[in-house]
C-alpha positions in Angstrom: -35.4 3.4 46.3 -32.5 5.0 44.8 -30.9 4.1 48.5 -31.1 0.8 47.9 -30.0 0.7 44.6 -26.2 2.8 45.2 -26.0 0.0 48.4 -26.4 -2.3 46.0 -23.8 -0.7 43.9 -20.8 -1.2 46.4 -22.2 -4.2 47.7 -20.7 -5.7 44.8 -18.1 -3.9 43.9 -15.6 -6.2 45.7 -17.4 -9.5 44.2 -16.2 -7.2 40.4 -12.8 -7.4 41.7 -12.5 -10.8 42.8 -13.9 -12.1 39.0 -10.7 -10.2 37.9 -8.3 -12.4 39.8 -7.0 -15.1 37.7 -9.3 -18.6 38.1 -8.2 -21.6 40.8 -7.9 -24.7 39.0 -9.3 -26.6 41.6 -7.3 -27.6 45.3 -4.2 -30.0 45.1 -6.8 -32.3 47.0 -8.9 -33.0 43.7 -5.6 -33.3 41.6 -4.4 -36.8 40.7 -0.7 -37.4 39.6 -0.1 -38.7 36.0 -0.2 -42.2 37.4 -4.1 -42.3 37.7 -4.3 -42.1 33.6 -0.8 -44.5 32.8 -3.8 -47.1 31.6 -5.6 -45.2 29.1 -2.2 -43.8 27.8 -1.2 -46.9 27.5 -4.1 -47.9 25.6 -3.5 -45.4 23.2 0.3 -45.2 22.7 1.0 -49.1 23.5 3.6 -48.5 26.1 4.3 -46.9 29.2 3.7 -43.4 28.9 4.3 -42.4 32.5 8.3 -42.6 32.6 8.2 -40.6 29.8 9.5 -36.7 30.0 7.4 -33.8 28.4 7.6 -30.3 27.9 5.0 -27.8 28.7 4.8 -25.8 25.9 3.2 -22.7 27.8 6.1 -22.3 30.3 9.1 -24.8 29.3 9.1 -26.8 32.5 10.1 -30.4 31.4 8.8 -33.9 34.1 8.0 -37.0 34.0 4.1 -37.7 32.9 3.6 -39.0 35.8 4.3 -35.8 37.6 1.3 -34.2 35.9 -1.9 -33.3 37.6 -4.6 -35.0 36.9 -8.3 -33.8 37.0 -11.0 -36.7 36.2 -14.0 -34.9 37.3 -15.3 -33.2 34.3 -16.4 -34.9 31.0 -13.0 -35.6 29.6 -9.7 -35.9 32.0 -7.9 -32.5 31.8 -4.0 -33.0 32.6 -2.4 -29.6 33.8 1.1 -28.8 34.0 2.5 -28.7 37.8 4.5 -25.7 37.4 1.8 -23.3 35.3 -0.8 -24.7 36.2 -2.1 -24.3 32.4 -4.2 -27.3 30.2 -1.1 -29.9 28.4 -3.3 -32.8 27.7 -7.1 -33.6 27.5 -8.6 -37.7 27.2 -12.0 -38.3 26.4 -13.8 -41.7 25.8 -16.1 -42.2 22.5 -18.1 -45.5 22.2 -15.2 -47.3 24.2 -12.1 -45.7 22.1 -9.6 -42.9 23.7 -9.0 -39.6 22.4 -5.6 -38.1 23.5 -5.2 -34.6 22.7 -1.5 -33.8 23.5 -1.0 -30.6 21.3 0.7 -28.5 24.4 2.8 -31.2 25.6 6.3 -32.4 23.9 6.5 -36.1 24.5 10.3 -36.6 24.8 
């Protein structure tokens, strides 16, 4: 028994390093650009929000909103910043009404 167990032991001692590595936000295949999202921001703001500059406040880089990536898979729609890769925006829907939740991006 105790065999098994220390096999075990370095069986998975490569999956421990690999939960160390930092996490993949997902392929550029399931990322959409700032375009698939100009409605709902429009919604909200009342005007075209994709022509409009911002600045990730985790790493500086300043773009378009439309240059954002876009993932609509979960819950809410998570916007990420192209060049960090890090959450700038998050939309959800309540009972018909959108929630924007800009607080890492500087609309310019």
């Amino acid at each position: 028994m105790l065999g098994l167990f220390s096999y075990m032991r370095v069986a998975t001692l490569p999956l421990a390093k690999k939960m160390t590595k930092r996490v993949s936000h997902g392929s550029d295949m399931d990322a959409l650009d700032g375009n698939a999202i100009a409605g709902r921001l429009f919604e909200h703001f009342g005007s075209e929000m994709t022509t409009v500059r911002g600045r990730c406040r985790h790493c500086g880089t300043s773009a378009p909103v439309a240059e954002l990536r876009v993932y609509a898979r979960a819950p809410g729609t998570v916007v990420r910043c192209r060049a960090c890769g890090d959450v700038v925006m998050v939309l959800v829907t309540i009972r018909g009404s959108t929630r924007v939740h800009v607080e890492a991006l500087e609309l310019r």
